[in-house]
C-alpha positions as a printed Julia matrix, in Angstrom:
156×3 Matrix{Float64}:
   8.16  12.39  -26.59
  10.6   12.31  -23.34
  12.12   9.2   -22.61
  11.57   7.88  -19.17
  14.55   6.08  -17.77
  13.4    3.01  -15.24
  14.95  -0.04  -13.84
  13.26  -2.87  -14.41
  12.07  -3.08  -10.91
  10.58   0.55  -11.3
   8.67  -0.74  -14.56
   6.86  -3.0   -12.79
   6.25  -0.79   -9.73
   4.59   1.86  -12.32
   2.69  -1.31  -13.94
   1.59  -1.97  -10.59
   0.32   1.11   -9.48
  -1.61   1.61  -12.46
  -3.25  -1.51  -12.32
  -4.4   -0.32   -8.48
  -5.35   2.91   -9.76
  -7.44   1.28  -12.55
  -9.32  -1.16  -11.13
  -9.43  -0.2    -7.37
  -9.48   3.82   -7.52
 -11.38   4.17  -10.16
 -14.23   2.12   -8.94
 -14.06   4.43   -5.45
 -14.48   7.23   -6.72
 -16.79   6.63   -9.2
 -18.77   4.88   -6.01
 -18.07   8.45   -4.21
 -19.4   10.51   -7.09
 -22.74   8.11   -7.19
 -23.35   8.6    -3.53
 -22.93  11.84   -3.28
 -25.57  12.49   -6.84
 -28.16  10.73   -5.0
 -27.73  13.56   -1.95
 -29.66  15.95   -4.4
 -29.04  19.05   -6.18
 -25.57  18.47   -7.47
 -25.0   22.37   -8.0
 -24.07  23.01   -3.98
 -22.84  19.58   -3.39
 -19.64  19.79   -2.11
 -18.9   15.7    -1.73
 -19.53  15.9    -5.67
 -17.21  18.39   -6.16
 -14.87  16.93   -4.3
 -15.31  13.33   -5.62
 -15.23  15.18   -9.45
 -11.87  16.05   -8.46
 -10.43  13.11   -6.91
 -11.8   11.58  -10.42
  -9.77  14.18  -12.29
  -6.87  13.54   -9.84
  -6.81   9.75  -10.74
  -7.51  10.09  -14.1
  -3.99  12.39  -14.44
  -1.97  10.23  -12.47
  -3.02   7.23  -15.39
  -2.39   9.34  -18.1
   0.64   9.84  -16.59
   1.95   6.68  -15.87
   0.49   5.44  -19.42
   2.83   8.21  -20.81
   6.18   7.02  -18.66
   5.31   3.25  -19.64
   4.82   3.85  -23.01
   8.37   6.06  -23.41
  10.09   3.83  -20.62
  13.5    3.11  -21.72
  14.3   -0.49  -19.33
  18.35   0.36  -18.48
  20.44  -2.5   -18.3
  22.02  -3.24  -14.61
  24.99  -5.33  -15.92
  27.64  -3.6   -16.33
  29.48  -2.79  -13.0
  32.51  -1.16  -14.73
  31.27   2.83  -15.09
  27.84   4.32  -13.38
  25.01   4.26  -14.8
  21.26   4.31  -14.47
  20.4    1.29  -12.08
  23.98   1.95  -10.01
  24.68   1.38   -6.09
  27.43   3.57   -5.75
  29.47   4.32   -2.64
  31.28   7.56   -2.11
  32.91   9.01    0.39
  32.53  13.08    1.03
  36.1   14.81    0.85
  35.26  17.24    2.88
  33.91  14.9     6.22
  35.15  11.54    5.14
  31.74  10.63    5.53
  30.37   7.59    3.03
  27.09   7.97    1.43
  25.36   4.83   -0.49
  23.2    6.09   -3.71
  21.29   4.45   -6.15
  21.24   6.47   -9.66
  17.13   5.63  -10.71
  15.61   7.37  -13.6
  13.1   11.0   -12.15
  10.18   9.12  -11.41
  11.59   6.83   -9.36
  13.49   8.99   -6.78
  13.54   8.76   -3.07
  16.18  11.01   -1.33
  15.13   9.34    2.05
  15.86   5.84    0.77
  19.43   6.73   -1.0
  17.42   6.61   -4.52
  18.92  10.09   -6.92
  17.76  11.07   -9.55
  20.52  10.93  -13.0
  19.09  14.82  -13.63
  20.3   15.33   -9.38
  23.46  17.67   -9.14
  24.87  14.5    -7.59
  23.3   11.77  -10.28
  25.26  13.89  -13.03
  28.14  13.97  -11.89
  28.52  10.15  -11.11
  27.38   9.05  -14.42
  29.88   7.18  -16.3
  32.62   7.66  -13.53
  34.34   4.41  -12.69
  35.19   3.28   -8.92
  38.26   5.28   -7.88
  37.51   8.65   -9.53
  37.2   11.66   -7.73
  34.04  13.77   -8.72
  33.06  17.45   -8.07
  29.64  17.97   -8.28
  28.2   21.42   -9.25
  25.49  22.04   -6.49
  22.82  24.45   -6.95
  24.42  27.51   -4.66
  27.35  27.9    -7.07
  29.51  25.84   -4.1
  30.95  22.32   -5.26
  31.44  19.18   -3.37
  34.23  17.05   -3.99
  33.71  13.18   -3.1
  35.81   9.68   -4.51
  33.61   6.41   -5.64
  34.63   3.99   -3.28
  32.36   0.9    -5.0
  30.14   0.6    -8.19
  27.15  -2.19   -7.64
  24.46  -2.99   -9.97
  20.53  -3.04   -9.15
């Protein structure tokens, strides 16, 4: 089984979302499917096809987050020394002296938008276990590289 790499605030996001999805989801679409039965003739019912597959929908996205929970590996935010899962890490771009903030999270809890990589990103790779100071190239997916420095390693 795949290990799933989370923070400890990501573990308890995933808790919490399952919990929703378990006692509030469930229960509306199970009300959904009930309505729509008593409509009649289930065969050409489109609201109970529909609320069948919302009720699939749910039920994968538990299964799911049963599956990261139960392989979650919690990574430790302590050390501030090298980057590692749970990082804030400032770099600057080489090429436009611009500086980016990222946070290196485990896949499922990415959010480009928000500054939150992935360690499996182009980027997330290539910071891993660097220490503040290094340059880095990172190996992006068009066969072009990017060079950037860490200016900063924070934890969490």
């Amino acid at each position: 089984m795949a290990e799933y790499f989370l923070t400890q605030e990501g573990f308890n996001e995933l808790e919490e979302k399952l919990n929703y999805l378990k006692s509030v989801r469930r229960t509306e679409v199970s009300q959904k499917i009930s309505e729509a039965r008593d409509l009649g003739d289930i065969s050409e019912n489109a609201e109970y096809d529909a609320a069948k597959d919302e009720q699939a929908f749910v039920e994968g996205e538990i299964l799911e987050i049963e599956t990261k929970l139960a392989n979650a590996v919690i990574i430790d935010v302590t050390d501030t020394k090298a980057v590692t899962i749970g990082s804030k890490v400032t770099v600057e771009i080489a090429s436009t002296k611009e500086k980016k903030v990222y946070t290196i999270v485990g896949t499922s809890e990415t959010d480009p938008s928000a500054g939150r990589i992935s360690n499996e990103s182009p980027i997330g790779k290539s910071l891993i276990g660097k220490k503040a100071g290094s340059p880095v190239v990172v190996e992006l997916p068009n066969r072009k590289t990017m060079q950037m420095k860490i200016l900063s390693i924070k934890k969490g």
